[in-house]
Every structure is written in structure tokens, then in C-alpha cells.
N, C-alpha and C positions, 0 to 999 in steps of 0.2 A: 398611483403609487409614487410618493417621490422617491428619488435618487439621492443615495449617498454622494457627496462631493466629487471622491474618487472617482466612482461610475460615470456621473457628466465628466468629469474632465477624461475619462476613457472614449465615452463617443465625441468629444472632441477630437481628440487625437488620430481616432478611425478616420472621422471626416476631412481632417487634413491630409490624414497619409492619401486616401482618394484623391484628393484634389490637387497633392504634390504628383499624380500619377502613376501610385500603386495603386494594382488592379487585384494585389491579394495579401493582403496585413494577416497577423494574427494576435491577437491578444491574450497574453497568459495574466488570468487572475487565479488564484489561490483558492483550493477548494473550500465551498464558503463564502466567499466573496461577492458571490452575485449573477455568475457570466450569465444566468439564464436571462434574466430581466435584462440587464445588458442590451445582449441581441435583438431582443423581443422589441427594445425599445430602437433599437439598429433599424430593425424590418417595416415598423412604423413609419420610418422617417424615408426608407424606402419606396415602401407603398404610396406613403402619400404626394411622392413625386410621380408616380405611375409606372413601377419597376416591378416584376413579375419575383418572387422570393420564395426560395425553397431551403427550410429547413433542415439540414441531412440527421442523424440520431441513429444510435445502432443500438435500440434496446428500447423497451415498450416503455419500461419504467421512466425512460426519458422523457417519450411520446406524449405521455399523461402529464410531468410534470411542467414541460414546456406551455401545453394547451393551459393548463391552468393560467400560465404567465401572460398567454395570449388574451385568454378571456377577462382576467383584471385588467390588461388595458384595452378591453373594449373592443377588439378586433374579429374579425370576420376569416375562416381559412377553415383548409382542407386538410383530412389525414389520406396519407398513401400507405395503408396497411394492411394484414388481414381483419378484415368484417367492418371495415370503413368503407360505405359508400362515394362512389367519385364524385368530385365536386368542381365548378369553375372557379373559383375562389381565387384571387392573384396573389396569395399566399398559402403554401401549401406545408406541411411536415412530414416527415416522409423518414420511413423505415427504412433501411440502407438496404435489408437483405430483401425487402418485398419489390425498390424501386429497381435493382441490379435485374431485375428478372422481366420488367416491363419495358423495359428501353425501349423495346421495338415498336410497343406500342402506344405508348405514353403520350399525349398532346402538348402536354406542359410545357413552355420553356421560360426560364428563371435567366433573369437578366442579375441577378445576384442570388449564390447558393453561401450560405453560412451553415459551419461547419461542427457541429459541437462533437468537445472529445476530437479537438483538430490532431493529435498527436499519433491517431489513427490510421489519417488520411491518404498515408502513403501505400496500404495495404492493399491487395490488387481489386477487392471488391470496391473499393472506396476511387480506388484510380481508374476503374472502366468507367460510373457515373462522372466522375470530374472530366475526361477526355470525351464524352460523349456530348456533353455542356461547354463547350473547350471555349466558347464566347462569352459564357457569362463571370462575371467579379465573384473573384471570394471574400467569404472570410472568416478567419479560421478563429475558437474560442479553446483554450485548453488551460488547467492548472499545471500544464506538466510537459513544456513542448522537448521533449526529449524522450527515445524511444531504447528499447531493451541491447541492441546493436550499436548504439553511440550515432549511430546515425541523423543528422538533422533533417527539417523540412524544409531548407533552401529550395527543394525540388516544385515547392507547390505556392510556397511562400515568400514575398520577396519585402516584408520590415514586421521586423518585431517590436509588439507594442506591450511595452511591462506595468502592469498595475504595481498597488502595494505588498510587500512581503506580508507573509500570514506573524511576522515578529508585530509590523505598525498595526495589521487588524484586530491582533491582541492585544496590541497596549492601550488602542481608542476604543476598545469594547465591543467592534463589530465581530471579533471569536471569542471563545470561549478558553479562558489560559489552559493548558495542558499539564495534567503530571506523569511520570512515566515509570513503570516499577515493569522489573525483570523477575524473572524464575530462577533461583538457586544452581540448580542444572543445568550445565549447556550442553544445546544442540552441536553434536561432532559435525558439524559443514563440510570436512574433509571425505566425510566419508561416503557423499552424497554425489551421485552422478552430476554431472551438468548438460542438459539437451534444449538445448536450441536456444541456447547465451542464459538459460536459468535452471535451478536444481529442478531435478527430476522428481517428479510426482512422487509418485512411487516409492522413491526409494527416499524420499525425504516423510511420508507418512511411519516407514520404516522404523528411522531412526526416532522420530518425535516416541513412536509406541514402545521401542526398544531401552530407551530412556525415561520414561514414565512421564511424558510433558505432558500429553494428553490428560492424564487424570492431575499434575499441577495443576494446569489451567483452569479445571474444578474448583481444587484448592482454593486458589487465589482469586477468584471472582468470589468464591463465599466469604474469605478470609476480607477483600478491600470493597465490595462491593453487591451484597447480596439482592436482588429482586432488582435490582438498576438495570433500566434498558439495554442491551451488549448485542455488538456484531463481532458472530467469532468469524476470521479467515482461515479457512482452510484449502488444505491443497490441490483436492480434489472431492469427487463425489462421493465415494466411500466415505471419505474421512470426513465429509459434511454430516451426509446423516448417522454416522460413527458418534460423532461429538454431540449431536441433538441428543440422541440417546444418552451419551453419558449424563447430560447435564439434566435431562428429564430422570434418570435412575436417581440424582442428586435432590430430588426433590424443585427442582424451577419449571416452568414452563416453558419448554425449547420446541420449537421446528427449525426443517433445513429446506432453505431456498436453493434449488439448485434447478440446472436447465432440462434436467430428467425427469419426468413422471410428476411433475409439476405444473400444471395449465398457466397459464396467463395469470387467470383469474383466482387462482391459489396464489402465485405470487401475489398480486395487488392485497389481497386478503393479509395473509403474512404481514407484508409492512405497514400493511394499519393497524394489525393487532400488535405488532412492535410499538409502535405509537401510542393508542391506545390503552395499555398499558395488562392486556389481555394473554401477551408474550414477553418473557423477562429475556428472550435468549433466539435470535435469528444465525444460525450459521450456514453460510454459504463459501463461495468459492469465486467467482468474479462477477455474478450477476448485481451484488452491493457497492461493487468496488470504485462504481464510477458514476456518478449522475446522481447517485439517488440522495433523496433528502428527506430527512427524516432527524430534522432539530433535537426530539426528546430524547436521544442516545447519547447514552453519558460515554459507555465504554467499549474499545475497541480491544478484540483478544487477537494477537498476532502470532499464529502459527501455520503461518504458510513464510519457509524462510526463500527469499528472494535476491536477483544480483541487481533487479531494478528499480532505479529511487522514484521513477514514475509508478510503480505498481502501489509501491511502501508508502507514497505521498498521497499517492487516491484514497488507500485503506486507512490512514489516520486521518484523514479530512475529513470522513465521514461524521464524525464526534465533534467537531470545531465550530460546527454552526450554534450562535445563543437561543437559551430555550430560559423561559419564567422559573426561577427556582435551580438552577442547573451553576452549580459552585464552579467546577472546572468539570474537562474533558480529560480521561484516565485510559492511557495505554497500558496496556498488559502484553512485554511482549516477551514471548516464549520460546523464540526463534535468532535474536540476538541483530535483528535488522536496525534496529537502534545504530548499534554499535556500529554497523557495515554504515548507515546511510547517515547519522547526524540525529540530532534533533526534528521532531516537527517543524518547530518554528526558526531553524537555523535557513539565517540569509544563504541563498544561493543564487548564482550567475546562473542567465539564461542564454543561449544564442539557438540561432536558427543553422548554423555551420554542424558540423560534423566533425564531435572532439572525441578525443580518449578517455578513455572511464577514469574519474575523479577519485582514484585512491588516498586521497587525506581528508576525505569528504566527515570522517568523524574522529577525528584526533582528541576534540576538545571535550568529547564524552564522557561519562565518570560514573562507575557503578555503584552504588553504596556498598561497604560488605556486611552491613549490620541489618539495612530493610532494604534494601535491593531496589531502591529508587534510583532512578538514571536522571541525569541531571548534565547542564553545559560548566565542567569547568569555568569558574570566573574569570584564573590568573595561573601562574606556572610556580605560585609560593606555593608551598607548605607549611600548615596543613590544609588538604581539601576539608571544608567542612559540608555535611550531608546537609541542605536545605527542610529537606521531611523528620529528620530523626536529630539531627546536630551530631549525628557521630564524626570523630576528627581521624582522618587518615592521615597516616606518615610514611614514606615509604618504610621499606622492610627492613629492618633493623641490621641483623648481622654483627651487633657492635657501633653503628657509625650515628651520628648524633644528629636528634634532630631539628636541634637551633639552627635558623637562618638559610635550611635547605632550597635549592630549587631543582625542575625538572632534567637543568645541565650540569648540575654543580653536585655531588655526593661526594662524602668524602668518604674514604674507606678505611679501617684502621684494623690493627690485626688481630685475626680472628681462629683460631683453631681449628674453625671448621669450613673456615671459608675459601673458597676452591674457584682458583682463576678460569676463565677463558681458556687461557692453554692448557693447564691441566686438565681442563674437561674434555680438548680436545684428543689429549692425549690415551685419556682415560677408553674414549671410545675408540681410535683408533687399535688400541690393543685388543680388543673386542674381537671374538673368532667364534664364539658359538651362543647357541640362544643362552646359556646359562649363562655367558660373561655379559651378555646386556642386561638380560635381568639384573643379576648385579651390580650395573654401575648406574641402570635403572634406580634403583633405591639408594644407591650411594650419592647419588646427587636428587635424589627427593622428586623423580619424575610418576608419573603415573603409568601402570601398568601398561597400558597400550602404547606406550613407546619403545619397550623392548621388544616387542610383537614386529610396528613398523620399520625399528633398524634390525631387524633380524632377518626380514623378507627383505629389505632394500638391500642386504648385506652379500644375501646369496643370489640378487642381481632381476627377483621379480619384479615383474613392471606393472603390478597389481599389488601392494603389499596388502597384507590380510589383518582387520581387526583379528583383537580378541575374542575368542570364545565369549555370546552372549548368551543366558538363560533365557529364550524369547515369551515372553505373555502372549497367550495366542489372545486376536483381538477378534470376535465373533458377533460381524454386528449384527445378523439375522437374531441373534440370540439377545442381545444385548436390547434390542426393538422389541423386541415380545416380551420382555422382562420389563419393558419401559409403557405401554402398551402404544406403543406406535406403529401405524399401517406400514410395510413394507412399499412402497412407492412402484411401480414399472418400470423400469429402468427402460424397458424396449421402445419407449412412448417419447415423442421429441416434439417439442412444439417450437415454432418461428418467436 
């Protein structure tokens, strides 16, 4: 298989950072980009010096797609998994959670361990094999070397090695250009726990059903893209095979991948009949999220809302890779991670340091309000024009004109109805019972659920309470049997 230009001048740069005397590089390329052949072609060049190499991989899905990469270039090696026979092979691949359990009795020793999904590394399953190999070279491959905590991997890693942005692999045609259209509705995010630096499971399937996203998302996959290949993200397992169902009751062909009641070998099945073209609709939860390839997916549905731009950059990569016939790659997101994270293809700094969460990370994002396409501001004139529809935005009128406006410069003119700053401020400050928020609620054109929150914030709770919602009870046992999908075993877990 030859190598794109990039890719050689990637293992170039490996083999220098070695030879300058790093003992542990990592290379971040873009999901899409290639890292598997990459390495494959790393451990080649390993091997045939006579270096012992151990593939780490935390998901079968990887296990299968690596070997393939292995056996197009002709190589010889071992899998460390369940119902893999052991092998002497001086190249091995090795499941993270089957090797963490052999330590003690493993023969194997890897004079270089490569690390795919290197952004994981630091997690303590992944840190007892690293410390147990504590001789041998890394090195680390990731789309995404940044973790949910801002934390870096200075700890395992010592030079970062950057391919090209997923902007250059779209413009030279090694991706697939992306379009991005939003839902009408937004997800309340305020309303939404946060456990363990991301929104809460739970309570974010919550509001998606309390808000009707759920059945949007229906909507709008029939509405831009009917029978087209689609991975929906969802937040959890409920709401995995919750959404199968809807979209099956809609008439498509949907299952849900998830790590429950699911065999190995029902997943593998799954994403070849997503490919094959036997499943219009795979919804899962993090088993798709990372590794997996599967070129013929045009669309990615985004309803799992997130604080991490590594989670949001694995789930949109999925679609990015080129396929025969495949125009662009179409986000559908439901959840407003767009908005929190940037564009797909928006350039982003990389470091191996340990920075603070990049709150101006999507400034330059721009919602259509006519088709609800999302799209990268070009410039800070007015008017925005819509790229998909050509509708012309200007800011909000009020009176004030919209010749020769920009982002810094409005000019304001007088208005009858138009209510400064202080007066607003003054307005609430007079405010002493729920009925005078209400009312200055609607005198200033707020929505209901803000008289709610300064009414609780008022009388000093530290929990302020939505509004009163009429909740749709959401009954997926029911909703599966009206779909006629097997109810899966939940009590059943496989490695």
C-alpha cells in the first residue's frame, strides 16, 4: 500500500525524534488521516531491525481493524485476546483489558509498545502495562491528544509530533468536506448536572426527551438525509436502544451497538451491515466513537451533549473518511456541541502541557436562522450570508441601520421601546415576588424560565428550579415491541 506524502514525512519525523533521543514521541493525526497504516508501517520497520512490538488497542473493533492493516503489508504477529490462541510472533496486538490481567504471566517483552487512542494512556489500566514494560520505547498515535480534565500527556510523552489539520485533508481531498445543520430547539445545558468534568448521563437523556430532540432527530435525518448510512451518539444505553427503536417505529432499519447484551460478534455483524447497506441507522454510545472505520457513513447524529472537544472530534471523524459516490460528510447536531466546540475542520493547537479549557474555542460559528445550517463566519461584516440557503443576517434591528455595520460598531438610535442596560438592571432590581419577575420577564421579551430562575435565585436557593414541564413518558420496552426489536440482556457483559 503506498503512503500518502504526509504519512512518509510522519515516519520521518518518528525516526528522527528516536534518533534525536526521544524514547516516547506521539503523533496526532486527524481522524481519517491514516494513523493505523501509519504504525503498522512504524512496526515494520521495527521488526525488521529485530525489535520485539506490542500493539496496545482498547476495543476489538480496533483489534480486527489493525490486523487487517497488518496483513496488507504482509506481516506475521499475534493477537493477546479472548479466544486468540498464544503465539511467538515478535509482533503482537494486544487488548488492553485481556493484557492488564496477564502480567504475571505473559512471556512477551516489546522493546517498543505503540499506543493507539494514545490520549488514553494515562488511565490507570493503561499505566500499570506501561510501568510494567517501563524499558521498552513508545509511541503514542491519537487524533485528539487532549483529555476531558485539560490535563496533558507530558507524563508518558516527551515531543509532540503534528500531522496535517483535518482543514489541508479536506482541501487535497484525502476527507470528505463536511456540512453541519442544527435543530430548531435547544438543549437547556444549564439544566444538566455535570459528573466527572461532563454532563450527566441521565440527566442529559432527560432533557433531550423533555424537549422533544429525540423525536427531531427523526425528523431531520428523514427531512436531509433519508436511508444514508448514520451513526447516532447517544448518551447512554437506554437511550441507545431508546433511539434504535424510534428510528425503526420511523420506518429505517436501525440497531443499537452498545457494550450490553451485545456479543463481539453481533457487534462486528452491526458494522458490516451499516456498510453494507443492510442498516441505514447504527446507534450507540462510545463503542463507535473511536477507531472504527467504516468509510460508507455519510451521517453523524449528535445527541450526546459534551464539555469534551476530544469526545465531539472522535464522533465527527467518523464520517470524514472518502467513500465512491459520497458528496460530503453531514452533521446533525442536536445537542449544540458545534457551538461549545468549533467546527470540525477548525484549525486547533495541540500541546502535550497541561492548559485550561479553551473558552473562545467557537466564537466564529454562525447558525443559519432560516435552515439551521452551521457554518464558520468568514469575516465580522454584515451581513452573514447562509452558505446552504443564502439567507442574509443583520443584526437585530431595534431602529438602527444596517449599512456598513460590524461586530464592534452598532449604532443605536431612538427607540420607544428600547430599554438600556441600566434600566434593565433597574427593572429587576425592583423585583420582590414571583409575579414582578414574571413581569418584567415579558417586558423585556425573556422566556418563561427566567422568571422561574431569578425568583429561586431571589429567595436565595442554591438549586434554582425549572419551570413546570408536561414530561412524555418515554417507554422503551414498549416502544421495542411496537418496533419489533428483541429486548437485549442487560445482565450480560462481554470483554
Amino acid at each position: 500500500m503506498e503512503l500518502r506524502p504526509y504519512q512518509t514525512k510522519a515516519i520521518d519525523e518518528l525516526r528522527a525524534a528516536y534518533k534525536e533521543g526521544c524514547t516516547s514521541p506521539v503523533l496526532q493525526l486527524p481522524t481519517g488521516g491514516g494513523k493505523t497504516i501509519i504504525f503498522c508501517n512504524v512496526a515494520k520497520l521495527a521488526i525488521a531491525k529485530g525489535n520485539n512490538v506490542l500493539i496496545l488497542v482498547h476495543r476489538r473493533e480496533l483489534i480486527t481493524q489493525t490486523c487487517k492493516d497488518l496483513e496488507m503489508l504482509g506481516m506475521d504477529y499475534g493477537v493477546i485476546a479472548p479466544k486468540f490462541k498464544e503465539t511467538k510472533c515478535n509482533l503482537q496486538v494486544a487488548s488492553v483489558q485481556t493484557l492488564v490481567r496477564r502480567l504475571k504471566t505473559i512471556k512477551f517483552k516489546p522493546t517498543l509498545i505503540i499506543i493507539d487512542e494514545a490520549h488514553h494512556s494515562v488511565a490507570a489500566t493503561w499505566a500499570k502495562i506501561l510501568l510494567h514494560f517501563h524499558e521498552a520505547k513508545l509511541l503514542g498515535v491519537t487524533a485528539t491528544p487532549e483529555r476531558l480534565d485539560g490535563r496533558g500527556l507530558e507524563e508518558y510523552f516527551d515531543k509532540l509530533i503534528l500531522g496535517p489539520s483535518v482543514k489541508y485533508l479536506i482541501e487535497n481531498s484525502f476527507l470528505s468536506n463536511v456540512k453541519v445543520f442544527t435543530v430548531p430547539v435547544c438543549l437547556s445545558r444549564e439544566l444538566i448536572k455535570i459528573k466527572d468534568g461532563d454532563f450527566s448521563a441521565s440527566d442529559s437523556v432527560q432533557q433531550l426527551e423533555d424537549a422533544g430532540i429525540n423525536g427531531d432527530a427523526v425528523t431531520e435525518y428523514t427531512k436531509r438525509c433519508p436511508n444514508k448510512p448514520a451513526i447516532v451518539f447517544c448518551c447512554n444505553i437506554k437511550h441507545a436502544v431508546g433511539m434504535a427503536a424510534l428510528f425503526a417505529q420511523a420506518g429505517y432499519k436501525a440497531a443499537s451497538l452498545v457494550s450490553k447484551g451485545v456479543s463481539p460478534e453481533q457487534r462486528t455483524q452491526m458494522i458490516e451491515d451499516l456498510g453494507n447497506g443492510n442498516l441505514d441507522i447504527l446507534t450507540s454510545v462510545d463503542i463507535v466513537s473511536e477507531g472504527t472505520n467504516i468509510p460508507i457513513v455519510e451521517t453523524a447524529i449528535l445527541l450526546r451533549p459534551t464539555e469534551s472537544l476530544a469526545i465531539y472530534l472522535q464522533q465527527v471523524g467518523r464520517i470524514l473518511r472518502k467513500y465512491p459516490g459520497k458528496e460530503f460528510a453531514l452533521v446533525i447536531d442536536c445537542v449544540g456541541n458545534v457551538s461549545t466546540h468549533g467546527m470540525p475542520q477548525k484549525d486547533r493547537e495541540w500541546s502535550l502541557e497541561t492548559t485550561a479549557k479553551d473558552k473562545e474555542k467557537a466564537k466564529s460559528v454562525f447558525t443559519c436562522e432560516n435552515c439551521f445550517a452551521v457554518f464558520e463566519r468568514p469575516s465580522t461584516q454584515w451581513p452573514v450570508v447562509c452558505p446552504e440557503c443564502g439567507h442574509e443576517h443583520w443584526p437585530k434591528d431595534n431602529g438602527r441601520s444596517k449599512e456598513g455595520l460590524t461586530v464592534d460598531l452598532v449604532e443605536v438610535v431612538e427607540n420607544e421601546n428600547f430599554i438600556t442596560p441600566l434600566e434593565k438592571t433597574k427593572l429587576i432590581a425592583k423585583a420582590s415576588s414571583r409575579k414582578d419577575f414574571i413581569d418584567v420577564g415579558k417586558k423585556l421579551g425573556y422566556k418563561p424560565g427566567w422568571a422561574f430562575y431569578k425568583w429561586n435565585e431571589f429567595q436565595g436557593k442554591s438549586k434554582p428550579l425549572a419551570p413546570p414541564v408536561k414530561r412524555k413518558k418515554f417507554n422503551i420496552s414498549e416502544i421495542m415491541r411496537q418496533a419489533g426489536i428483541p429486548e437485549p440482556d442487560w445482565t450480560k457483559r462481554e470483554d
